[in-house]
C-alpha positions as CSV (number, residue, x, y, z in Angstrom):
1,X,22.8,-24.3,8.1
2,X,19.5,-25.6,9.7
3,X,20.8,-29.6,8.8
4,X,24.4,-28.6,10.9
5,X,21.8,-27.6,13.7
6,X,20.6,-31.1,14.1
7,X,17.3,-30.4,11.4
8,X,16.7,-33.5,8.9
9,X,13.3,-32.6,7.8
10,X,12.2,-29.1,6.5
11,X,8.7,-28.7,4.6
12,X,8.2,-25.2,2.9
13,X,4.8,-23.9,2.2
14,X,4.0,-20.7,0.2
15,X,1.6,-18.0,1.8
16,X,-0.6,-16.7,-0.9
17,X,-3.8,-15.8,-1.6
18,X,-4.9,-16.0,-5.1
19,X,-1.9,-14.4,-7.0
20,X,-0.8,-12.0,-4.3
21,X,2.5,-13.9,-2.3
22,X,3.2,-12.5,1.2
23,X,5.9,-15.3,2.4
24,X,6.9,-18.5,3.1
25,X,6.0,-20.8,6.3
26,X,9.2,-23.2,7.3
27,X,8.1,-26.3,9.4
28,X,11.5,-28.1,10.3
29,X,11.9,-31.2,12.4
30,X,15.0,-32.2,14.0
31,X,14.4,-36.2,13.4
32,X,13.7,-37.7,10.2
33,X,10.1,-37.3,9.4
34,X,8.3,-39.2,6.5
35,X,5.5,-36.7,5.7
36,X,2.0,-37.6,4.3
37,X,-0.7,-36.4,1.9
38,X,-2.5,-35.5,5.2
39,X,0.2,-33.8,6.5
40,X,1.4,-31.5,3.6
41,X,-2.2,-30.8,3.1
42,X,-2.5,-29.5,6.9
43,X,0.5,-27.8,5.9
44,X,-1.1,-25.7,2.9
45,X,-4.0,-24.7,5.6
46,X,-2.3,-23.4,7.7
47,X,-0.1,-21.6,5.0
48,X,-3.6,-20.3,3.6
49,X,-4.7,-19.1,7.2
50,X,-1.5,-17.5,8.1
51,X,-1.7,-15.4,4.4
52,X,-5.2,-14.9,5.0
53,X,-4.7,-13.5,8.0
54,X,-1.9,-11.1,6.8
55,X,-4.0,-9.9,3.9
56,X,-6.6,-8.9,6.5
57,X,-4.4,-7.2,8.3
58,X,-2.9,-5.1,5.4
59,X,-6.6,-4.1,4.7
60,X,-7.1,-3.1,7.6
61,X,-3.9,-0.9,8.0
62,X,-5.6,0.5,4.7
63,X,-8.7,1.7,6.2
64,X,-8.7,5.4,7.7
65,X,-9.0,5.3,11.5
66,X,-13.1,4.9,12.9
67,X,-14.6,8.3,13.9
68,X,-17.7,9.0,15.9
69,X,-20.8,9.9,13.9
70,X,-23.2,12.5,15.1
71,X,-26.0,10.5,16.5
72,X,-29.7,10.7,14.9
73,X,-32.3,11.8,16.6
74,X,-33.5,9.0,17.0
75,X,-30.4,7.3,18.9
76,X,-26.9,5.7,18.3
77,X,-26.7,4.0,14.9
78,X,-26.8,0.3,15.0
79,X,-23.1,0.0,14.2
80,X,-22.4,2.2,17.7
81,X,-20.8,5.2,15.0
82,X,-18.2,4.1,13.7
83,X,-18.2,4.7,10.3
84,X,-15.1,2.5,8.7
85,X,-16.5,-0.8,7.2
């Protein structure tokens, strides 16, 4: 399918982080492209990055909603109240 719309050159990178596999990044050219060491390893960055990035995002869909704390007397808490980490 992608080669009848005019792509030659397709490089595939997986996005995990350790075990956990959340996807696939597709990088596809529409010329020829002879890909270097340099290249596929800028490729597996950003595949790392992008699952990184998910996996934050998933903990932090995790984490209950920040509520207010009661202040101290002695003022606002350094981390302004909220109490999620």
């Amino acid at each position: 399918m992608l080669l009848a719309s005019g792509c030659y050159t397709l490089l595939m990178v997986p996005l995990t982080v350790d075990e956990e596999r959340y996807g696939a990044l597709l990088l596809y050219f529409v010329d020829e492209v002879e890909l270097d060491e340099a290249d596929l390893t800028l490729a597996m960055l950003f595949g790392r990055k992008a699952a990184c990035g998910i996996e934050s995002a998933l903990a932090w869909q995790a984490c209950p909603p920040p509520t207010l704390a009661t202040e101290p007397a002695g003022g606002p808490s350094p981390r302004n109240g909220r109490m999620c980490p």
